[in-house]
Structure formats: structure tokens, C-alpha cells
OpenMM code with the backbone's topology and positions (N, CA, C; nanometers):
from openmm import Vec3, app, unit

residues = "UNK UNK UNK UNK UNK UNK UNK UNK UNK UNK UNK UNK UNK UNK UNK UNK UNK UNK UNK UNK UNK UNK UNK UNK UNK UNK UNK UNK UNK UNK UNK UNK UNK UNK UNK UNK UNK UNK UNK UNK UNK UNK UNK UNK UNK UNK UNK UNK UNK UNK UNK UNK UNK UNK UNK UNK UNK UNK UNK UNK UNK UNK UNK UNK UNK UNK UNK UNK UNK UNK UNK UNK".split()
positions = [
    Vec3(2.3293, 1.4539, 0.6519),
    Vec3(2.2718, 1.3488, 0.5713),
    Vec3(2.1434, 1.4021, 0.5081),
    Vec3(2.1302, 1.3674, 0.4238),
    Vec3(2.0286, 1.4391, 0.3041),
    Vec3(1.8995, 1.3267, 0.3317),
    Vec3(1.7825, 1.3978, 0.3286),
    Vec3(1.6379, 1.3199, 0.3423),
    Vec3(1.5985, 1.2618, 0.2235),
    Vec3(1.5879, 1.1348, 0.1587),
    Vec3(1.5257, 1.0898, 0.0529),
    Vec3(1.3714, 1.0697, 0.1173),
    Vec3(1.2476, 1.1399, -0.0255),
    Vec3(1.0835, 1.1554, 0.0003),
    Vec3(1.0801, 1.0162, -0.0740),
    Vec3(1.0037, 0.9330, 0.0250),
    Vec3(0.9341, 0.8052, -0.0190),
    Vec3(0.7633, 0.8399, -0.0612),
    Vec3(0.7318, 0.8001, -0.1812),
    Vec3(0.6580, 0.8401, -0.2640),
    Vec3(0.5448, 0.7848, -0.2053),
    Vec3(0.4056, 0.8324, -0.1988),
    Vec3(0.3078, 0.8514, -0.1031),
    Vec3(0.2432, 0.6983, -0.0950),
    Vec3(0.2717, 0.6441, -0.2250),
    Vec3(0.1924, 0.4648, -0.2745),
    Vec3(0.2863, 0.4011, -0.1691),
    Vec3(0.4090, 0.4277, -0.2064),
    Vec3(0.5206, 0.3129, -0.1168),
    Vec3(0.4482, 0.3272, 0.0633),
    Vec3(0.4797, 0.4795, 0.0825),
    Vec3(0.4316, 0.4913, 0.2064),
    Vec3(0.3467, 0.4022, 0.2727),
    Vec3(0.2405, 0.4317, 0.1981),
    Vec3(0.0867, 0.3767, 0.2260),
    Vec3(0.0900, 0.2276, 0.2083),
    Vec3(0.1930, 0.1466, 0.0934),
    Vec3(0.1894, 0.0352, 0.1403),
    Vec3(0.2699, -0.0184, 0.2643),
    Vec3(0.3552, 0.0741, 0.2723),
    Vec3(0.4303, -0.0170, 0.4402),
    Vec3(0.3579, 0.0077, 0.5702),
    Vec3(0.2455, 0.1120, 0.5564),
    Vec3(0.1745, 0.1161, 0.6364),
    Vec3(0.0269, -0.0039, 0.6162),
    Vec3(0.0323, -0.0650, 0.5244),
    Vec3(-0.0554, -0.1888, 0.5064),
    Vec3(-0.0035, -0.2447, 0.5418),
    Vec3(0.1580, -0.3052, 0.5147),
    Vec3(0.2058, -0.4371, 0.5616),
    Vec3(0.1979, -0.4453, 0.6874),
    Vec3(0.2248, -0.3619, 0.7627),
    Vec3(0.2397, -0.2920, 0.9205),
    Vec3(0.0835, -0.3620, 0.9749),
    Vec3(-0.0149, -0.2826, 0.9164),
    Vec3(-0.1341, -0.3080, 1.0111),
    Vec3(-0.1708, -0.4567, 0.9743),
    Vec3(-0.1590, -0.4909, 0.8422),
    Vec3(-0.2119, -0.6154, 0.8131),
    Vec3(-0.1365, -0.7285, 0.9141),
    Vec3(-0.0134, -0.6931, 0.9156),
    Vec3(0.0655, -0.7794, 1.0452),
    Vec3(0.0169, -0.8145, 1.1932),
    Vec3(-0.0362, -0.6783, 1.1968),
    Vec3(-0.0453, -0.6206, 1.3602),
    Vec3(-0.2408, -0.7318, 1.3623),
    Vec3(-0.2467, -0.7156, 1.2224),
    Vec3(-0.4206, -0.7978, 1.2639),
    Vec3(-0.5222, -0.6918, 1.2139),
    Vec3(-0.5212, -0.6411, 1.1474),
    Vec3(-0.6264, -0.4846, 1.0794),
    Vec3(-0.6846, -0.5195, 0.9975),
    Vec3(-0.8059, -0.5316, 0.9634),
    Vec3(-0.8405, -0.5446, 0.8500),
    Vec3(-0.8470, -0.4529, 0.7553),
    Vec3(-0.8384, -0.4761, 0.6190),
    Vec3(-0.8367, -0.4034, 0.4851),
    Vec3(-0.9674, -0.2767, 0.5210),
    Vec3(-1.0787, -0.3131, 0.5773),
    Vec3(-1.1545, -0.2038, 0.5483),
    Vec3(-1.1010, -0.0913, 0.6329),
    Vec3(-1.0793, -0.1044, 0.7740),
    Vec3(-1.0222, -0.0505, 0.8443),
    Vec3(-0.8913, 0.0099, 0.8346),
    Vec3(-0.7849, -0.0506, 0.7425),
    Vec3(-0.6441, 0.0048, 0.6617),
    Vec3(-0.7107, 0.1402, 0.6319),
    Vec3(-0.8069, 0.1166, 0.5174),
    Vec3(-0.8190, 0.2215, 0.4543),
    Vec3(-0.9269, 0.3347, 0.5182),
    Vec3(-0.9906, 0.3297, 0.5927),
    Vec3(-1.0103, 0.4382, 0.6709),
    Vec3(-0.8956, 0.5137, 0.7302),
    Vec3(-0.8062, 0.4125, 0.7996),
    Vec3(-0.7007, 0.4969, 0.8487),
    Vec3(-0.5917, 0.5568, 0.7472),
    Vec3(-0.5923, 0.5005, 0.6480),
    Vec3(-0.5400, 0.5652, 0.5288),
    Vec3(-0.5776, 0.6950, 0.4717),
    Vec3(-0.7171, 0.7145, 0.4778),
    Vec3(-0.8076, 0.8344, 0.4464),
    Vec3(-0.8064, 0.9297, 0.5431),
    Vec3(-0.7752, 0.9063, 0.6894),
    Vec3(-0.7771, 1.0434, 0.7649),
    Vec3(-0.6178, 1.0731, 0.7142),
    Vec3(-0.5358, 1.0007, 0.7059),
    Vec3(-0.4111, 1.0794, 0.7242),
    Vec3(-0.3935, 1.1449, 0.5535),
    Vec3(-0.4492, 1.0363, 0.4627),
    Vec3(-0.3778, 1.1133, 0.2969),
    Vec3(-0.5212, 1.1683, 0.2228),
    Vec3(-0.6068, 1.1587, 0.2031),
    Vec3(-0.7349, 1.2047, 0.2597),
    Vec3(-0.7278, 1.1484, 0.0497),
    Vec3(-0.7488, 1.2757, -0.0318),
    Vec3(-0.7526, 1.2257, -0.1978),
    Vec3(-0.6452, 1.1591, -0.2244),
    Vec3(-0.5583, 1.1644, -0.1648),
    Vec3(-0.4158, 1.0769, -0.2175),
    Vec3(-0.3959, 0.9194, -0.1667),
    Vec3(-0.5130, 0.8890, -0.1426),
    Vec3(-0.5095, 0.7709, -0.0762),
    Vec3(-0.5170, 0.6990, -0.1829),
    Vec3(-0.4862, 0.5296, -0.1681),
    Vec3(-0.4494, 0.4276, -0.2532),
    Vec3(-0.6045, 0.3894, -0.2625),
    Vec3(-0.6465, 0.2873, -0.3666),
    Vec3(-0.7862, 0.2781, -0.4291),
    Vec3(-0.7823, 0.1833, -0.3202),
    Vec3(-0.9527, 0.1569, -0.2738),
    Vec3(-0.9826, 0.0639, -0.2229),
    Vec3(-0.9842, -0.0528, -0.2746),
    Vec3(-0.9711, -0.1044, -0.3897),
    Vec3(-0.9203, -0.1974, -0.4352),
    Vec3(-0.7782, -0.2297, -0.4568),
    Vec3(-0.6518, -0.1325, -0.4111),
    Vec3(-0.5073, -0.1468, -0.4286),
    Vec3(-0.5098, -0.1788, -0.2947),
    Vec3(-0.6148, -0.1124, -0.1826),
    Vec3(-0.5277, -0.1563, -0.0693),
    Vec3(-0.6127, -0.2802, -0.0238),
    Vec3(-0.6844, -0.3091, -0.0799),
    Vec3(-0.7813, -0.5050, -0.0145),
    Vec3(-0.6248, -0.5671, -0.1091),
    Vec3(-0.6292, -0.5321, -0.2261),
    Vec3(-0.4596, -0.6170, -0.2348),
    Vec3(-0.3652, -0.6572, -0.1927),
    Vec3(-0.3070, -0.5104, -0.1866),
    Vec3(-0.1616, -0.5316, -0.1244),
    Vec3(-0.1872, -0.5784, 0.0515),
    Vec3(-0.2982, -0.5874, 0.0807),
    Vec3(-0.3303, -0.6527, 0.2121),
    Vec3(-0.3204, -0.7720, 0.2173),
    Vec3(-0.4065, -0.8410, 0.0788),
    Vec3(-0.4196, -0.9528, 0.0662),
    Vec3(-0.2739, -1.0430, 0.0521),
    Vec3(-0.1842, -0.9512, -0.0500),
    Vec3(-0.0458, -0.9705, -0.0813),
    Vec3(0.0306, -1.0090, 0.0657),
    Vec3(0.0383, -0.9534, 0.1213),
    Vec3(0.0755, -0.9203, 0.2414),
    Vec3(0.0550, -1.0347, 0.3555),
    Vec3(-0.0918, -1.0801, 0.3707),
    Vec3(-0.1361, -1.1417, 0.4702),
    Vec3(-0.0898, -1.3122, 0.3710),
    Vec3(-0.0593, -1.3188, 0.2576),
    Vec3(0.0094, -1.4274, 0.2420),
    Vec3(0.1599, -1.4477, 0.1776),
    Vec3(0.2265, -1.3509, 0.2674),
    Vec3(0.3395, -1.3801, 0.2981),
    Vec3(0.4435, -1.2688, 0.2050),
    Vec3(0.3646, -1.2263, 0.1324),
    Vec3(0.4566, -1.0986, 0.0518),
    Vec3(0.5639, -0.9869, 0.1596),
    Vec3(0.6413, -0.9786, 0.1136),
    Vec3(0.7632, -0.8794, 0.1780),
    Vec3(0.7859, -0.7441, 0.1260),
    Vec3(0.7748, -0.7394, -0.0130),
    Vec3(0.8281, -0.6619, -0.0805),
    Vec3(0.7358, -0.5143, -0.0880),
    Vec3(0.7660, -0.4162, -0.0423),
    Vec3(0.6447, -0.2975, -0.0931),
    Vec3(0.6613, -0.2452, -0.1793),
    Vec3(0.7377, -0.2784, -0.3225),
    Vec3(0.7604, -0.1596, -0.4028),
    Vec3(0.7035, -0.2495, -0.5314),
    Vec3(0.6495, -0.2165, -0.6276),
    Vec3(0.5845, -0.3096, -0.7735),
    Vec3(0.6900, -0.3979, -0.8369),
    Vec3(0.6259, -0.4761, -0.8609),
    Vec3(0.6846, -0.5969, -0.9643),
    Vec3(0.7200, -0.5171, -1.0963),
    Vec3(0.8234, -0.4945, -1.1683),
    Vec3(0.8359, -0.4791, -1.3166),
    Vec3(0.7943, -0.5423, -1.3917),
    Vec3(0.7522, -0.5081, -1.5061),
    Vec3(0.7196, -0.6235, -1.5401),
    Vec3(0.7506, -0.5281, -1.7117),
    Vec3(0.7373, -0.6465, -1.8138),
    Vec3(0.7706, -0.5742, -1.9818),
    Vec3(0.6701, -0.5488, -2.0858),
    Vec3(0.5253, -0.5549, -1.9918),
    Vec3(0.4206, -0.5193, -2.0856),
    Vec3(0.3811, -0.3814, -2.1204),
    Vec3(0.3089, -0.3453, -2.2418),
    Vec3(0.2535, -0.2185, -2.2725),
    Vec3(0.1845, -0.1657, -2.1823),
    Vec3(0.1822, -0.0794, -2.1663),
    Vec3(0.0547, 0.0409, -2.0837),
    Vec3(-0.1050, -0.0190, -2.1686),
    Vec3(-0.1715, -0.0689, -2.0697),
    Vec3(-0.3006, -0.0184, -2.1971),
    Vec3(-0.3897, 0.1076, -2.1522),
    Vec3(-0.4153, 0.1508, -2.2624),
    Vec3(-0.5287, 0.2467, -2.2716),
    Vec3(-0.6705, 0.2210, -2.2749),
] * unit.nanometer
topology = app.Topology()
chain = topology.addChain("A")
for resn in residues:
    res = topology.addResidue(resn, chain)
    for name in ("N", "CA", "C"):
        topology.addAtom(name, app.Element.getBySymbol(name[0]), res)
């Protein structure tokens, strides 16, 4: 069976949903986020989110689509 790589954002959010569950707070997520992915870590403002997302009732870890432009 062949290994599919889950892309480092997804990662890092199921490891939010995880702690935010368990009772962690966001500041604390992201410390523990920073020893393990150290520059590749999610912004401290993506992960007070997807915490926030999370702690009211969100399931989903992967982005909403959505049909707007990129802005610059």
C-alpha cells in the first residue's frame, strides 16, 4: 500500500482540532506547533482560528472553496 504525504497546514490543523478538544489553549497549540514544524508553522493568527473554528463545533480540517479572486 502506497503512503499518501498530508500537506504540513492539514497536518497542523488536525493537530489543533486534537488539542483544542483535549482542552489546550491556542497559545499553547502553537508553541507546540513551533517545536515540532519550527518556520513551517501555521500563522499565529491561522491557528487562534482554526482553534476558534474548532472549539465551536467545526469538523472539517481541510478549506472551504470558495469562487473568489486571489487578491493582491
Amino acid at each position: 500500500m502506497s503512503e499518501q504525504q498530508v500537506p504540513a497546514s492539514v497536518a497542523q490543523r488536525v493537530i489543533i482540532k486534537f488539542l483544542t478538544k483535549e482542552g489546550v489553549k491556542p497559545c499553547e497549540i502553537l508553541t507546540r506547533l513551533k517545536v515540532q514544524y519550527g518556520d513551517d508553522t501555521l500563522s499565529k493568527t491561522q491557528v487562534f482560528d482554526w482553534a476558534k473554528k474548532f472549539k465551536s463545533g467545526r469538523e472539517s480540517v481541510e478549506n472551504v472553496s470558495h469562487n473568489r479572486r486571489p487578491t493582491i
